[in-house]
C-alpha positions in Angstrom: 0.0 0.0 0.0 0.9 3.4 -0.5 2.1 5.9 2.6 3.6 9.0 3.1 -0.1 10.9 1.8 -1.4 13.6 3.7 -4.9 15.3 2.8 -6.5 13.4 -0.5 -10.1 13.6 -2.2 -11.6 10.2 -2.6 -14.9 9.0 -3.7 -17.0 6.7 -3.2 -18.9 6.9 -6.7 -15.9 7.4 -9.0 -16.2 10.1 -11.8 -15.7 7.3 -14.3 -19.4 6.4 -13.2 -21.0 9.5 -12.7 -20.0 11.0 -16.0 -23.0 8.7 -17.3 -25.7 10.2 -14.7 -25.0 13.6 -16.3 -27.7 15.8 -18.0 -27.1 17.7 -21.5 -25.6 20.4 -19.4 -23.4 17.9 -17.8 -24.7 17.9 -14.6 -25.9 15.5 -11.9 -28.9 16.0 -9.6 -28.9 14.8 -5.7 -31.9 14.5 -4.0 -31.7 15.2 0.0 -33.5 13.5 2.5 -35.5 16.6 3.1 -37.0 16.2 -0.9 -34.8 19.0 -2.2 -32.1 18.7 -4.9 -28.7 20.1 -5.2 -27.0 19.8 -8.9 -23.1 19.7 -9.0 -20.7 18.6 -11.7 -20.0 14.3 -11.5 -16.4 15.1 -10.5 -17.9 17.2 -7.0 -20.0 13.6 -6.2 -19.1 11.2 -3.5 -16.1 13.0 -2.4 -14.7 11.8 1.0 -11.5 13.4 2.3 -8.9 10.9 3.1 -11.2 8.0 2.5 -8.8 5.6 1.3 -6.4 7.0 3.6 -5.1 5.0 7.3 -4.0 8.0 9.2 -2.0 6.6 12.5 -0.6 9.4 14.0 -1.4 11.8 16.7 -2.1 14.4 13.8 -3.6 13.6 10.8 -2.1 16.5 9.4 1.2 15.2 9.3 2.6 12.4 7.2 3.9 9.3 9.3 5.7 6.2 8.7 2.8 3.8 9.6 0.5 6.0 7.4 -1.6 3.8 4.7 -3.1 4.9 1.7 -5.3 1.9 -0.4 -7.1 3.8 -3.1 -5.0 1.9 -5.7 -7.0 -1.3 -4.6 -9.5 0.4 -7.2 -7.3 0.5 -10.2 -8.5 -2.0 -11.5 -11.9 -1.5 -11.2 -11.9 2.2 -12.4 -9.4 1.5 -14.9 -12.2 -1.1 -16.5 -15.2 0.6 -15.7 -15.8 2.6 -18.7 -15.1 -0.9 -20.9 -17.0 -3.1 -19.0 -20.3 -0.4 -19.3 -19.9 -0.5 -23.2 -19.8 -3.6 -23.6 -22.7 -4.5 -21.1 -24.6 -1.1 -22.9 -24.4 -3.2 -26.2 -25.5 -6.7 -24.9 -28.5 -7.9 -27.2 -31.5 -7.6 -25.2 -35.5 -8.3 -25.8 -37.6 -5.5 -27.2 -41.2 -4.6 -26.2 -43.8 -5.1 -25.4 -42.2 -5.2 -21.5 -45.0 -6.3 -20.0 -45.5 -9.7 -21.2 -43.9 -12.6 -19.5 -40.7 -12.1 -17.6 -39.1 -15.7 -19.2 -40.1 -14.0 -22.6 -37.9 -11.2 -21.5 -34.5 -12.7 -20.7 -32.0 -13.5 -23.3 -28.7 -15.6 -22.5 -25.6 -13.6 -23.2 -22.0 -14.8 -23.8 -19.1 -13.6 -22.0 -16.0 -14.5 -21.6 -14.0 -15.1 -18.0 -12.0 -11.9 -18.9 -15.4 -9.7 -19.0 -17.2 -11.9 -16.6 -14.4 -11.0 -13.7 -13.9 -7.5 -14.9 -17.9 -6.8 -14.4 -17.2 -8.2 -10.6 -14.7 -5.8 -10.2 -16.4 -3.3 -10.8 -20.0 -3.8 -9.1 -17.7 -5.3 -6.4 -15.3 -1.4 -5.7 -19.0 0.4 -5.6 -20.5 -2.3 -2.9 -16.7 -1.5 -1.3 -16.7 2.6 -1.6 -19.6 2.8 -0.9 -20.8 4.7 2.8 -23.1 2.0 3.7 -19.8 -0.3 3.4 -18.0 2.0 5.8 -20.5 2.6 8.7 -20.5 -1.2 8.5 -16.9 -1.7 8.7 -16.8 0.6 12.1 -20.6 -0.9 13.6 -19.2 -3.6 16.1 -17.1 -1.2 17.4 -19.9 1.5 18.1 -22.5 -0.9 19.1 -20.1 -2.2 21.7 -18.3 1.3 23.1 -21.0 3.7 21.8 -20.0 7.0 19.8 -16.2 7.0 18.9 -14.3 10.0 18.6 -13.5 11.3 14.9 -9.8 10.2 14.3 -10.0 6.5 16.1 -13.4 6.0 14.0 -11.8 6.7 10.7 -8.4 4.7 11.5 -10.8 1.6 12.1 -13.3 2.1 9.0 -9.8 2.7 7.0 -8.0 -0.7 8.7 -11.1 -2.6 8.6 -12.0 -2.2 5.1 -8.9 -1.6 3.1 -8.8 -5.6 1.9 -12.4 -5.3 1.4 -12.2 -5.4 -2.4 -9.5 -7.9 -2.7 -10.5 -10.1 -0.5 -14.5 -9.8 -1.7 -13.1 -10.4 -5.3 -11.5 -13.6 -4.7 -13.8 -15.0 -2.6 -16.4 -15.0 -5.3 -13.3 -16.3 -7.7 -15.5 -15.4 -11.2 -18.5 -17.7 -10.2 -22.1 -16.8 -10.1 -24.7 -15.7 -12.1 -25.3 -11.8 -13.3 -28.5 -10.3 -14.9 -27.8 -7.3 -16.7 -31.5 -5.1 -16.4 -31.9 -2.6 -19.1 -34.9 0.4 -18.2 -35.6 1.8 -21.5 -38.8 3.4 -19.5 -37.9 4.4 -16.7 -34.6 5.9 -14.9 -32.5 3.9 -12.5 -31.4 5.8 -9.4 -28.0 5.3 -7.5 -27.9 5.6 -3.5 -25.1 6.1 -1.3 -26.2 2.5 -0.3 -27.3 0.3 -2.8 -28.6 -4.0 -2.2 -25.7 -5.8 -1.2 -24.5 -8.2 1.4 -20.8 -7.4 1.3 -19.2 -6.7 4.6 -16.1 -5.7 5.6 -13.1 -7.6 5.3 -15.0 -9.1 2.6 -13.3 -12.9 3.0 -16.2 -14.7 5.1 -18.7 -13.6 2.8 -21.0 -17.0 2.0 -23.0 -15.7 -0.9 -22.9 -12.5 -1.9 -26.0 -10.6 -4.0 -25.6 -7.5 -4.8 -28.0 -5.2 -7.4 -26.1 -2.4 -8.7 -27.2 0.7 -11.0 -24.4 1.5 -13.4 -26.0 4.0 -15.7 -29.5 5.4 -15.2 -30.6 3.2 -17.9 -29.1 -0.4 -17.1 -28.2 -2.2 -13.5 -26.4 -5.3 -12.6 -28.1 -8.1 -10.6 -25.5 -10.7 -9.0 -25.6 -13.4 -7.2 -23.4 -16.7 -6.1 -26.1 -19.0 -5.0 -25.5 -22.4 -3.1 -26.5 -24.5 -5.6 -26.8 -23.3 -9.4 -26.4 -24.1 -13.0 -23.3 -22.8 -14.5 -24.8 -21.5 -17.7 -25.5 -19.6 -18.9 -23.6 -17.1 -16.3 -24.8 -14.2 -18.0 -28.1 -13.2 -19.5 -30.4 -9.6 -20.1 -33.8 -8.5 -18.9 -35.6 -5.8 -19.8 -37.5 -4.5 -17.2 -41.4 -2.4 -17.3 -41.9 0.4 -15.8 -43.4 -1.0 -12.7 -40.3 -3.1 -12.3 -38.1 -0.2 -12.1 -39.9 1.6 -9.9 -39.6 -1.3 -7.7 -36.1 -1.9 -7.9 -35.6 1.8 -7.3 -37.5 1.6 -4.4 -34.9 -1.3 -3.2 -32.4 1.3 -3.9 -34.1 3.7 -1.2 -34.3 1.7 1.4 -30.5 1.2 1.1 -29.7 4.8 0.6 -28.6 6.8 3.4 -28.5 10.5 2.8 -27.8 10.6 -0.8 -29.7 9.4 -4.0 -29.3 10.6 -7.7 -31.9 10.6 -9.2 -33.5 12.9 -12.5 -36.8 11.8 -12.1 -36.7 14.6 -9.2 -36.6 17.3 -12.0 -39.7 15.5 -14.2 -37.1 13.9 -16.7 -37.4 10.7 -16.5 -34.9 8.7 -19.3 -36.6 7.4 -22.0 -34.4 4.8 -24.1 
């Protein structure tokens, strides 16, 4: 890991991401827990100072020989975003009506292990960044010697999740299933906590699940079940407009304080 970094702006939805949620004036929209909506530029999103960042000395301020830094454990992933949402964008998928039957609807995709583990990757670094993944990583802690002050709570969210994405990523090892959901009627909205089981350190994790809006018109459903059939491993669905609504609604419950979201504005996407 890398040390000797003092003050550093990470995020927990990458710009590589939220370049797709932006507008024709390239702008994103945040909807607030209090209903309003605050519009910003996708690089001013999910910013956390010092995120990725293990401070361990008295002062934060100051560089130290036992500082941490894992940000690059999302190369990878943010390196391979962009590709993997192209290709998943122009997967052959059903066309309507959408409201007939949902077997009608789903088409069996090829992919090889290449794509296959890159898409993991990548839905894997959101579940990772993501702020429901750090309260998570400092719980135990709090539930056992209540509120923690500032600098000792972000040195054990920081040690307790930095092998989060490695160890989450080869745990699942490239096996499971993935259902890429295209909306052509409706917008998908991201949270700053989205359906997933994945907890920090990420290596006891059974079977992970984990439904994950890329773009506002397509998510990613996946899931390593007990028992399954190997193939197909990947297939797409196209989903009604009820359907969305529901899955964004999934999204909600998730979502902490942040949500991005057009439909707040009256635009809804229409594919």
């Amino acid at each position: 890991m890398n040390k000797g970094k003092t003050t550093e702006k990470h995020h927990w939805w990458p710009e590589c991401i939220s370049k797709f949620w932006a507008d024709t004036e390239c702008g994103v929209f945040r909807l607030t827990p209090d209903g309003n909506t605050r519009r910003a530029r996708p690089h001013s999103f999910g910013n956390i100072g010092n995120g990725h960042n293990i401070k361990l000395g008295d002062n934060p301020a100051i560089s130290g020989p036992w500082d941490q830094n894992f940000e690059n454990e999302f190369g990878v992933a943010d390196s391979a975003f962009p590709h993997v949402i192209d290709w998943l964008d122009n997967l052959d998928r059903c066309g309507p009506p959408f409201e007939r039957a949902i077997a009608d609807r789903i088409l069996r995709q090829e992919a090889t292990d290449e794509q296959f583990n890159l898409m993991i990757e990548c839905i894997v670094s959101l579940a990772v960044r993501s702020p429901m993944h750090r309260e998570g990583a400092v719980a135990l802690a709090e539930d056992m010697r209540g509120e923690l002050p500032e600098r000792e709570r972000n040195q054990l969210i920081g040690l307790n999740m930095r092998h989060s994405q490695r160890n989450t990523v080869t745990r699942i090892g490239g096996r499971g299933k993935a259902m890429v959901i295209f909306s052509p009627e409706r917008e998908f909205i991201f949270g700053d906590g989205f359906f997933h089981n994945i907890h920090a350190p990420g290596q006891h994790i059974m079977h992970p699940e984990m439904l994950v809006p890329l773009t506002p018109w397509f998510a990613v459903l996946f899931v390593q079940p007990m028992m399954y059939r190997a193939d197909p491993r990947l297939v797409t669905f196209v989903a009604s407009a009820a359907e969305t609504d529901a899955l964004n609604f999934a999204v909600q419950v998730y979502a902490g304080r942040e949500i991005e979201d057009q439909r707040a504005i009256g635009t809804p996407f229409v594919g």
